[in-house]
C-alpha positions in Angstrom: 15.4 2.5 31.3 16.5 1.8 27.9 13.3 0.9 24.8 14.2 -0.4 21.7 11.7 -0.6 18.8 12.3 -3.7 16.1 10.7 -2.5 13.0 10.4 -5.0 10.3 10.6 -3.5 6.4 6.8 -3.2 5.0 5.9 -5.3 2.0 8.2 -5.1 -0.4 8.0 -6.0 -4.2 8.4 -9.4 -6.5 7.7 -8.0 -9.8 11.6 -7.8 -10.8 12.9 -11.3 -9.6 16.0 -10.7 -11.6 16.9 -7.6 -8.8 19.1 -8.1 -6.4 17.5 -9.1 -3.0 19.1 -5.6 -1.8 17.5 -3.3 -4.2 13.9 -4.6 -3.8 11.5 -1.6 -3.5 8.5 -1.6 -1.5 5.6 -2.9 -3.5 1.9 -0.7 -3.0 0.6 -2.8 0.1 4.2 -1.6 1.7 3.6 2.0 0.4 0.5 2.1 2.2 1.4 0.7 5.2 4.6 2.3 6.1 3.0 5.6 6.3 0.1 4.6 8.2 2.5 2.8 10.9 4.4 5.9 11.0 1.2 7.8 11.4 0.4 5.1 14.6 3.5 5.8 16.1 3.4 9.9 15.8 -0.2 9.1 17.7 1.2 7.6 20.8 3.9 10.4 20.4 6.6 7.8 19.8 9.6 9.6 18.3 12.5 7.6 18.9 16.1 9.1 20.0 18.1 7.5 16.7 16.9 5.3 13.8 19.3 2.4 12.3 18.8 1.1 8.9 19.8 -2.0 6.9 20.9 -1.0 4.1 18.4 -2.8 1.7 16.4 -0.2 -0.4 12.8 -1.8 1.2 14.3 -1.3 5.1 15.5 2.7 4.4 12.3 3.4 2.5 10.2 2.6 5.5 12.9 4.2 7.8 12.2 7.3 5.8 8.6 7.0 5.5 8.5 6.8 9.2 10.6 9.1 10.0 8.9 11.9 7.8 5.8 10.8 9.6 6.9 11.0 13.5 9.0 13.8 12.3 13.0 12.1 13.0 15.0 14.2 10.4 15.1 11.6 7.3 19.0 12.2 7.4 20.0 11.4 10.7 19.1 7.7 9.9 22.0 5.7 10.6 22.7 2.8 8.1 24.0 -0.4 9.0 25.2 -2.8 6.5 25.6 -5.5 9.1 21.3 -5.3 9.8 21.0 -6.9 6.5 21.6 -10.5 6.1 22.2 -10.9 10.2 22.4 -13.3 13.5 20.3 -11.9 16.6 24.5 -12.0 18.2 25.6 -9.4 15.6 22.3 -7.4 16.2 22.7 -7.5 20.0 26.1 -6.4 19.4 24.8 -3.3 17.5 22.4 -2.0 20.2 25.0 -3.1 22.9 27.2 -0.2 21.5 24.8 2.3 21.4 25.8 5.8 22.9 24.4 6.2 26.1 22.7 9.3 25.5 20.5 7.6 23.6 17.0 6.4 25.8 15.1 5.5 22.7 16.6 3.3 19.7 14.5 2.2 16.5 16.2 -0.7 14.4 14.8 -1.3 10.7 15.3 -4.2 9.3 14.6 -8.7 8.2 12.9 -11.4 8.8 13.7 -14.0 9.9 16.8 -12.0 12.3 14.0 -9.8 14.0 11.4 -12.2 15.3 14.8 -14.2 16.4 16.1 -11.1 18.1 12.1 -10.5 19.9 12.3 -13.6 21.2 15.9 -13.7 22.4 15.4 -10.3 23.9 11.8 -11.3 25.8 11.1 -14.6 25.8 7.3 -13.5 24.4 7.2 -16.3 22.3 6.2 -13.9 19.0 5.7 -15.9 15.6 6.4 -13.8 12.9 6.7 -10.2 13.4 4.9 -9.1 9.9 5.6 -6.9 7.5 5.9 -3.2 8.9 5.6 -5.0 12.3 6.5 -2.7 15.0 7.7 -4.9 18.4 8.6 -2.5 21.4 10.9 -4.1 24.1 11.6 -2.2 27.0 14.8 -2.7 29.3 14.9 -1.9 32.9 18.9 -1.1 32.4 20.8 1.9 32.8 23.3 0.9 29.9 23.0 -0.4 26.6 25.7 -3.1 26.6 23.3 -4.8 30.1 21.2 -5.8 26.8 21.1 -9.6 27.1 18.8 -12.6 26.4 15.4 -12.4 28.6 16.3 -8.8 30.1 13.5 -7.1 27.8 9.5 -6.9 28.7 7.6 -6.5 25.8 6.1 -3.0 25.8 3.8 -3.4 22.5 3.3 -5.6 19.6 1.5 -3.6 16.6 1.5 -4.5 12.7 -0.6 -2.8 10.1 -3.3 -5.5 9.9 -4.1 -5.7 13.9 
């Protein structure tokens, strides 16, 4: 049994539109909610076995935030260049080669790549994962690279405003 957990950046800020897309920091509303997803997670005693990061300064801020909260050391977060700006084919391709030791994987990351992914993983059917979304998929696998269109089952589906 393999679970994967598709976290989607919190709300990040407009007030600078001449930043680059990459440097974007989380606005208040994502301050707020990255924390209080983290503390959701610590409360079902969620702590997952490695965290991957896009790179983009709004994705490693809420890795870190939830990280602190569920209490994953803040520098074992692994970043990934190629989560930013992706295809659901080069995200599958990240969690195909994950080491095998690892049970539990959380990705951090974009719209519109993770509701893609959520669907290509379940076949749930999910809109939009929002904003500090958090979509679990379980896989009834022994290894990582068995990860495949429709081999998921949703686990849970939370997001700051449910």
């Amino acid at each position: 049994m393999k679970r994967l957990y598709l976290t989607r950046h919190a709300k990040s800020s407009w007030k600078n539109p001449d930043l680059p897309d990459l440097d974007r920091p989380l606005n208040k509303r994502g301050e707020r909610d990255a924390p209080f997803m983290g503390k959701r997670l610590k409360k079902s005693k969620i702590r997952p076995d490695l965290i991957i990061s896009s790179p983009a300064k709004r994705a490693l801020k809420t890795a870190r935030i939830i990280a602190k909260e569920i209490g994953y050391p803040k520098d074992k977060i692994m970043i990934k260049d190629s989560l930013y700006a992706s295809s659901v084919s080069t995200i599958v391709n990240i969690i195909q080669y994950l080491d095998e030791s690892i049970a539990e994987a959380m990705l951090v990351g974009h719209n519109p790549d993770f509701t893609s992914l959520a669907n290509y993983l379940t076949n749930y059917g999910v809109d939009n994962i929002p904003t500090c979304g958090i979509f679990c998929v379980d896989f009834d696998i022994k290894l990582w690279k068995e990860v495949d269109q429709g081999k998921g089952i949703l686990n849970f589906f939370d997001y700051p405003k449910k």
